[in-house]
PLY file of the C-alpha trace (Angstrom):
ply
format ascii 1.0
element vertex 394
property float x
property float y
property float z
element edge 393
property int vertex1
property int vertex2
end_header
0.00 0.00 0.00
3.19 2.33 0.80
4.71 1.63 -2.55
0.83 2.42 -4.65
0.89 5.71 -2.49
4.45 6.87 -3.81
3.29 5.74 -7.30
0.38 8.04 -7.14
2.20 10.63 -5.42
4.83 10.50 -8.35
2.66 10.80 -10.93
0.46 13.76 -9.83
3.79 15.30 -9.53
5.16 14.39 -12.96
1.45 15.37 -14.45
1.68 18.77 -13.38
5.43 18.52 -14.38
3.84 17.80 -17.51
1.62 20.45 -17.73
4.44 23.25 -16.73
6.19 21.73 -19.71
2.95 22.27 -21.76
2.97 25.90 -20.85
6.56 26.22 -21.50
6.34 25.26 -25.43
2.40 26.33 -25.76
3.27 29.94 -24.18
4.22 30.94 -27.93
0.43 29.93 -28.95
-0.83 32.36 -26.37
1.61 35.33 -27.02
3.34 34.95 -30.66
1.07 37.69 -32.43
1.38 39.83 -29.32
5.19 39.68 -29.42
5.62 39.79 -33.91
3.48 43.18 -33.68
4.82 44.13 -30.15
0.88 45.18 -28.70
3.28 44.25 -25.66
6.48 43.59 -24.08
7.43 39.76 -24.03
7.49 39.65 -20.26
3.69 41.37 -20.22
2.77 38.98 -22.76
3.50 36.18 -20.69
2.16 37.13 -17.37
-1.10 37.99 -19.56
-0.95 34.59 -21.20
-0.66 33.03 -17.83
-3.39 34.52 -16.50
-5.63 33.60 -18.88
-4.39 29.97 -19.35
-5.55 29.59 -15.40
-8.78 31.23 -16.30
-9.70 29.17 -18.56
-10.44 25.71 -17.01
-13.45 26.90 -15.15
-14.90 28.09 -17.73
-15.84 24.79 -19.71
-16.66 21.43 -18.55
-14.08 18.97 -18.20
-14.75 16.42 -21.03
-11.30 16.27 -22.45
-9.97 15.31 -18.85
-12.10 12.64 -19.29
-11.35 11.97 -23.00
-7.67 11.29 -21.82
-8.13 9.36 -18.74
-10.87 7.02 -20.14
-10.84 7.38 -23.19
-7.84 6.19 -24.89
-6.84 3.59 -22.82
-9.43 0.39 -21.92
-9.94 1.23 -18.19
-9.30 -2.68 -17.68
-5.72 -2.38 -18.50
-4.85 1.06 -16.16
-2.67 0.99 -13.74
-0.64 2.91 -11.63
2.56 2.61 -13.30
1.31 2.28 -17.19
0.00 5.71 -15.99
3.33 7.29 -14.74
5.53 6.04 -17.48
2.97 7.16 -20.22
3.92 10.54 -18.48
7.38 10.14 -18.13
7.77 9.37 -21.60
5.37 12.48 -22.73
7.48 15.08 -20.72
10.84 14.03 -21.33
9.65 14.31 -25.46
7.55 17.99 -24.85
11.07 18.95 -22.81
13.46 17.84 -25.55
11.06 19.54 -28.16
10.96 23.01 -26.31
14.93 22.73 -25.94
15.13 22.92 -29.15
12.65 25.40 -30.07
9.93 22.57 -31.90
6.28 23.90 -31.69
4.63 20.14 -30.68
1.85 19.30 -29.07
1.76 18.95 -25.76
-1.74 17.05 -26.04
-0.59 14.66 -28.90
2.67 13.78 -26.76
0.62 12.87 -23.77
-1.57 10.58 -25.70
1.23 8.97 -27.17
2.90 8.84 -24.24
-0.16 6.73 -23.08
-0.61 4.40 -26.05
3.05 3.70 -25.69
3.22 2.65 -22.34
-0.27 0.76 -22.55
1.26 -1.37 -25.51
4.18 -2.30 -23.56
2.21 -3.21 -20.57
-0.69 -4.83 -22.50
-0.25 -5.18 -26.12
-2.81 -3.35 -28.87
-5.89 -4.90 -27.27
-5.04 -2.38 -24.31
-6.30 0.23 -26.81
-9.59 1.68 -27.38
-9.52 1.57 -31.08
-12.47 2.90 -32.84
-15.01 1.14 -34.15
-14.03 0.39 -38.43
-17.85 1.31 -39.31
-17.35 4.65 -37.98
-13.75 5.25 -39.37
-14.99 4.23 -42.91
-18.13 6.43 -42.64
-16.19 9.25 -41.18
-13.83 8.26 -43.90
-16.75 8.51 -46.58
-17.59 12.12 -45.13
-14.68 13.66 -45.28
-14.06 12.48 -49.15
-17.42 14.23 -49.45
-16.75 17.52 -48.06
-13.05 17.54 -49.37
-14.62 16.75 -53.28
-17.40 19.57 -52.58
-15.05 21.95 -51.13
-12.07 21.65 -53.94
-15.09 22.45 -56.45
-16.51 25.42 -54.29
-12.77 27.02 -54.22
-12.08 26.27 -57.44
-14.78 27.95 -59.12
-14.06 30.82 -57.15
-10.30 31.34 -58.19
-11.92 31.08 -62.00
-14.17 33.42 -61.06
-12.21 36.00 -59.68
-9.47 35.28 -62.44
-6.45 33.92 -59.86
-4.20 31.23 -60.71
-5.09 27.56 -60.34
-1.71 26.77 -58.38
-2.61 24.40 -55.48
-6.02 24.92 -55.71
-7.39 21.49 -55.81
-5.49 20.38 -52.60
-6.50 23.63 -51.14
-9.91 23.44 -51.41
-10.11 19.17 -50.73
-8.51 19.96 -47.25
-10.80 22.58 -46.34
-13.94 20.81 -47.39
-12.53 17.49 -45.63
-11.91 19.97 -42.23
-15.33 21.81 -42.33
-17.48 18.86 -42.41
-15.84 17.03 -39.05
-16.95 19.31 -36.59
-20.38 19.77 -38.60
-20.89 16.09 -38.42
-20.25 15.75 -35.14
-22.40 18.73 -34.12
-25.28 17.65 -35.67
-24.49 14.37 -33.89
-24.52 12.21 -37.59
-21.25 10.50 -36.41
-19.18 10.39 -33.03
-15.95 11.02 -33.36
-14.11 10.41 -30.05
-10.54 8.98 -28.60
-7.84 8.52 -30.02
-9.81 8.50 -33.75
-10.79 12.47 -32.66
-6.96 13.00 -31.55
-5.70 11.59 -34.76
-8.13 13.17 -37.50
-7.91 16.64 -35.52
-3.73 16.58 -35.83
-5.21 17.78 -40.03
-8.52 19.46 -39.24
-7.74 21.76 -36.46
-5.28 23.88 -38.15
-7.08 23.76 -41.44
-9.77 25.46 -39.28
-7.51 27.47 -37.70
-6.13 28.77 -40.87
-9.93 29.04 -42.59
-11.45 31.31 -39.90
-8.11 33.34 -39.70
-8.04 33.76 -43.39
-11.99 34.55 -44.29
-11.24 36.98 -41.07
-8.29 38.43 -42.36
-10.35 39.43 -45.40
-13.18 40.69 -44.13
-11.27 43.12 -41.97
-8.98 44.09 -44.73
-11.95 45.14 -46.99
-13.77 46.84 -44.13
-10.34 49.01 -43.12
-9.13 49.48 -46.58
-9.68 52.94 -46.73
-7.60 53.40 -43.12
-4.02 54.61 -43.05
-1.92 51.57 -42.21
-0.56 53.40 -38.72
-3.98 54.65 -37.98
-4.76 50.81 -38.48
-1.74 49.82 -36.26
-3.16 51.81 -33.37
-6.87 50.77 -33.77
-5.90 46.94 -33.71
-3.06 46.94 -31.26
-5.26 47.31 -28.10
-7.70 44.77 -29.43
-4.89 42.38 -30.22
-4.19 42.18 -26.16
-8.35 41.28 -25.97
-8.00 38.49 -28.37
-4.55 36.93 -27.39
-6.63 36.71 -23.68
-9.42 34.84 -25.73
-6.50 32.82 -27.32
-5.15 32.32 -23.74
-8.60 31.11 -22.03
-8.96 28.94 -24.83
-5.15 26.85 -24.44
-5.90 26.64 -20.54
-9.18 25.36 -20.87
-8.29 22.24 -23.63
-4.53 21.78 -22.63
-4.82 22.00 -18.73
-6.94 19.28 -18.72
-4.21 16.29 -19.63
-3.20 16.84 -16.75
-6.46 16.52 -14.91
-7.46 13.54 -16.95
-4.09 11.34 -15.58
-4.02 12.88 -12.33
-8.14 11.60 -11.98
-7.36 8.28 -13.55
-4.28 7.73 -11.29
-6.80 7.97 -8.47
-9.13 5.82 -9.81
-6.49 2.96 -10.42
-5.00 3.52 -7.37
-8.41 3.21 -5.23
-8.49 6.87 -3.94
-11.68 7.52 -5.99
-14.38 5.11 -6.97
-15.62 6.79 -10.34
-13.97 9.15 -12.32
-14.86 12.18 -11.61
-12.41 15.83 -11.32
-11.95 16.83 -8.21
-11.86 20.73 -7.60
-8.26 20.65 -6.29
-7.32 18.89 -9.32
-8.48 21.42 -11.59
-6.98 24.08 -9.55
-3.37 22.91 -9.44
-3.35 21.63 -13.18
-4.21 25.27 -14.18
-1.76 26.50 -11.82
1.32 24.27 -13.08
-0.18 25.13 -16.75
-0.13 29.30 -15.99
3.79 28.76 -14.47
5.24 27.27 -17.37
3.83 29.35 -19.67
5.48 32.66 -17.30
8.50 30.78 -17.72
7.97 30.71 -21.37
9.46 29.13 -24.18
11.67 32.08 -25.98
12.58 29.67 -28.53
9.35 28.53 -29.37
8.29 32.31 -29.35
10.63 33.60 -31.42
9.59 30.92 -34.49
6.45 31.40 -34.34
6.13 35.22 -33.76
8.59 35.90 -36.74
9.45 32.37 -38.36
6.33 31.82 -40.33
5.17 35.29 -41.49
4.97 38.86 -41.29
2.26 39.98 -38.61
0.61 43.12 -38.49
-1.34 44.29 -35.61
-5.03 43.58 -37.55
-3.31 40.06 -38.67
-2.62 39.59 -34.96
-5.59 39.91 -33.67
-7.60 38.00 -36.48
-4.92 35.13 -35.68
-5.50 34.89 -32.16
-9.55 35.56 -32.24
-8.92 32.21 -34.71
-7.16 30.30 -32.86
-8.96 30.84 -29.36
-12.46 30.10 -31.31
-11.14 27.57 -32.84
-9.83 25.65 -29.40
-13.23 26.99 -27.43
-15.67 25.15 -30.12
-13.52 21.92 -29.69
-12.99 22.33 -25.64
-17.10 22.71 -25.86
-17.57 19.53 -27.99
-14.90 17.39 -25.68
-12.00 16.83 -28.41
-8.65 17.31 -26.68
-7.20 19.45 -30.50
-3.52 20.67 -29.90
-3.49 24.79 -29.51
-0.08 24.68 -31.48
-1.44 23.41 -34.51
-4.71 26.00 -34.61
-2.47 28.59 -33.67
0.17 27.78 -36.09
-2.83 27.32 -38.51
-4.26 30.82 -37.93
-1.20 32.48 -38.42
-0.15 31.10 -41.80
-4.35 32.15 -42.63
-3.22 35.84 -41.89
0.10 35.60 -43.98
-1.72 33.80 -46.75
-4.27 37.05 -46.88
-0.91 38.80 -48.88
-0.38 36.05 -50.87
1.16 32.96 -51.17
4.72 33.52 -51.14
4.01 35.92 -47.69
4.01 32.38 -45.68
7.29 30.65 -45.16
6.57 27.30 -46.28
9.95 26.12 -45.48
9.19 26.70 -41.72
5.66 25.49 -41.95
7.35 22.17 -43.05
9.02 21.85 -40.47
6.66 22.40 -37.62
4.23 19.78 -39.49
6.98 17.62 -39.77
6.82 17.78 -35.73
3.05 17.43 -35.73
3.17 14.04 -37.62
6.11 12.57 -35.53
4.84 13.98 -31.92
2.44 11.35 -31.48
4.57 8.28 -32.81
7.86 9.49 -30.93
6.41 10.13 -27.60
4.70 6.50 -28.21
8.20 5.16 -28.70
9.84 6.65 -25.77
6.94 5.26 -23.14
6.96 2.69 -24.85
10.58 2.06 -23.92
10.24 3.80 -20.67
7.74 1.75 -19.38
10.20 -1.63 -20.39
12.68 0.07 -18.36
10.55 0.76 -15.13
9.11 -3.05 -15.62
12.26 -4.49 -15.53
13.70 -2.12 -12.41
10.53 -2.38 -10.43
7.73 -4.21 -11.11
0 1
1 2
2 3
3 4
4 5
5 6
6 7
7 8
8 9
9 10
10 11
11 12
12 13
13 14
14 15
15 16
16 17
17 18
18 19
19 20
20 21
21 22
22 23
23 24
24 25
25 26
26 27
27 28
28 29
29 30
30 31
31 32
32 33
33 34
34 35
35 36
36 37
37 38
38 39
39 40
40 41
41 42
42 43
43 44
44 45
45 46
46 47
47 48
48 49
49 50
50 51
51 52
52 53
53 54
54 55
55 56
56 57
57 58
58 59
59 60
60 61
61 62
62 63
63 64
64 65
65 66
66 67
67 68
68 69
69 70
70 71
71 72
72 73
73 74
74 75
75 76
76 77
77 78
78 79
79 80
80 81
81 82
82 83
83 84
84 85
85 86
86 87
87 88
88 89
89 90
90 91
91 92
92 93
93 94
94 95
95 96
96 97
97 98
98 99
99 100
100 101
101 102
102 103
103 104
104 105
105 106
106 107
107 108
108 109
109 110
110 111
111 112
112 113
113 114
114 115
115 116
116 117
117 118
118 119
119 120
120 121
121 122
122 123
123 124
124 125
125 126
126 127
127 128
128 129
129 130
130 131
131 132
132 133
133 134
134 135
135 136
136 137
137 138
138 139
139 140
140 141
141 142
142 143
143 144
144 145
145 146
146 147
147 148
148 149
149 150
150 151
151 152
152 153
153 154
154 155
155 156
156 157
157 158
158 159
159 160
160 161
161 162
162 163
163 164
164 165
165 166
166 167
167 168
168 169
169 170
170 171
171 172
172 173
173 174
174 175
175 176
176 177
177 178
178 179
179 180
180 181
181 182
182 183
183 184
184 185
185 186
186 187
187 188
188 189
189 190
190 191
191 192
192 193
193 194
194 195
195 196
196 197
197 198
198 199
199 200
200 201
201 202
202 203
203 204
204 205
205 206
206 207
207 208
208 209
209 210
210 211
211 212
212 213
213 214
214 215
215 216
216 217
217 218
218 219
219 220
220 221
221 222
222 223
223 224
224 225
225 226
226 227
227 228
228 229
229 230
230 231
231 232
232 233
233 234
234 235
235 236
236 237
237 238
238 239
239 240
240 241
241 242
242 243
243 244
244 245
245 246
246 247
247 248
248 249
249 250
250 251
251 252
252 253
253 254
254 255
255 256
256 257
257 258
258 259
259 260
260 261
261 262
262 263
263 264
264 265
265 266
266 267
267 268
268 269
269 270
270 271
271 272
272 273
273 274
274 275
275 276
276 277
277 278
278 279
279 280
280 281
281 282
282 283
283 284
284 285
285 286
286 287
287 288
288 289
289 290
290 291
291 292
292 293
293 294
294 295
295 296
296 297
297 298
298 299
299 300
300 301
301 302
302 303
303 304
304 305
305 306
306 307
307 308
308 309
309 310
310 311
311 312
312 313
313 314
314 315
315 316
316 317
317 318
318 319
319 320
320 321
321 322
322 323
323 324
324 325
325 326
326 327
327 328
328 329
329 330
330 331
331 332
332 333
333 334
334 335
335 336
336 337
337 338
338 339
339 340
340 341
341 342
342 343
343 344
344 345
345 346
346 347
347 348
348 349
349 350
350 351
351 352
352 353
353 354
354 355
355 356
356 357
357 358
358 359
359 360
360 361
361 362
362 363
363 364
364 365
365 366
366 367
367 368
368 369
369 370
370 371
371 372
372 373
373 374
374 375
375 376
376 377
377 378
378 379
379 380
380 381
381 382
382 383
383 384
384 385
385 386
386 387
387 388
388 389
389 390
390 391
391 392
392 393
């Protein structure tokens, strides 16, 4: 009984390790605009940011919390230790990645982290895999959008005389992303686990870069007739408004991995009988959420405030009024998306309002590269941490 109250003890501590570490890379979601367009100093940027990311939590339910800690995992199959080792190995990749200045997702690691350790402990049948008459139908939706959506943007660039140049992939993405979260608010198909972690790592900053786009636009034709520093000093207070939106919107989806292990480790350790968030839970996630991101991760900052694109002050604020919809409408609906890649997202939508060649595509590359391996490589290392802990203690 000594040794199962360490083990708990452990992991809440390496959970809200984990979420400090979440706020340390995610801090550029909250503040990148604000820095680019400097609305504010870094260091008010990140108390701001913090802040907000505490806010945030107790403003929506907590159904990702318990998307994470029951839902990806078969309840059968948690334990104790599969649950501190699935953290373990999610930190130590979310640490590595803000060392060296990788926008990841925090989120994606975690779950990783978790299918990792849960295959070492218990092979694939640990796994809540989703049902193959939903993933074909989903599947079958998403072909449908993505078809109606490369004609719909297609016929516009004819009509409005642009060139054709990436138009059909364009418009096939942005179809495919629009329908998910229509489908699943009109309740035609559920979409939930790890199937809603993996189909969101595309659709979330599709939407993120949609809404910050169509945004970007409107406001441009509306203020087209403003003097660009008249502009500056309209949007630049409004900016600070929206990057607090952005800010509620990270604390309220990311602070709750945390919540979800921490809850589960008391579940599988007897503390708790059902799973259900206790209030001191919530509170000390957001807390260990709001320090890292005061800490901040410059690194992070600096490539996504200037590495992708050139901000103005109006481009700010349409970014992060994107992004923190964006993560609100999926914190409301229960899908745990990852605030780096709406945020990232929104801000090439802004860039790509001047054109194509205003969006580094170089960089872009190389923060989706770290989207599609965050979830695979954070599997891995759990995966191997958990063999490690197996063999020393269990």
């Amino acid at each position: 009984m000594a040794m199962e109250i360490v083990i708990i003890a452990a992991g809440i501590i390496i959970a809200l390790l984990f979420n400090f570490v979440n706020g340390l890379n995610d801090a550029a979601n909250s503040i990148a605009t604000i820095v680019a367009t400097r609305a504010l100093s870094p260091i008010r940027a990140v108390l701001l940011a913090s802040a907000f990311n505490l806010v945030g939590p107790f403003i929506f339910s907590t159904a990702i919390a318990k998307t994470i800690g029951k839902g990806i995992v078969d309840p059968g199959f948690l334990t104790t230790h599969l649950l501190l080792t699935g953290l373990i190995g999610a930190v130590l990749w979310v640490f590595l990645s803000s060392y060296f200045g990788i926008p990841v997702s925090s989120s994606h690691a975690l779950v990783g982290g978790l299918v990792g350790a849960a295959i070492a402990a218990g092979g694939a049948a640990s796994i809540l895999w989703p049902d193959i008459g939903t993933v074909m139908a989903l599947l079958a939706y998403m072909v449908i959008g993505g078809v109606a959506g490369a004609a719909v943007y297609t016929a516009f660039n004819l009509h409005r005389g642009n060139a054709l140049r990436d138009t059909l992939g364009t418009g096939f993405l942005a179809g495919m992303s629009l329908i998910v979260p229509l489908l699943i608010i009109l309740g035609v198909v559920t979409v939930k686990g790890i199937l809603a972690v993996v189909v969101f790592i595309v659709v979330s900053p599709m939407l993120g870069f949609l809404s910050a786009f169509f945004f970007g636009i409107i406001i441009m034709r509306a203020f087209r007739k403003i003097h660009p520093a008249r502009l500056n000093r309209v949007f630049k207070p409004l900016q600070i408004f929206a990057g607090s939106f952005q800010a509620i919107g990270h604390g309220s989806n990311d602070a709750q991995n945390a919540m979800g292990v921490i809850t589960a480790m008391l579940v599988a350790g007897g503390v708790l009988t059902d799973f259900s968030v206790p209030f001191w839970v919530i509170l000390v996630s957001c807390l260990a959420i709001a320090l890292g991101t005061l800490f901040g991760g410059w690194r992070v900052v600096k490539k996504m405030a200037t590495g992708i694109t050139k901000i103005r002050p109006y481009q700010g604020f349409c970014a992060s009024t994107a992004g923190g919809g964006v993560l609100s409408l999926m914190t409301a609906l229960g899908v745990p998306v990852s605030t780096t890649h709406a945020m990232t997202g929104a801000i090439m939508g802004v860039g790509a309002t001047r054109g194509y060649s205003a969006v580094k595509w170089g960089i872009v590359r190389e923060i989706v590269a770290a989207w599609v391996i965050t979830l695979p490589a954070a599997a891995v290392v759990s995966w191997g941490c958990y063999l490690v802990y197996a063999s020393l203690i269990l």
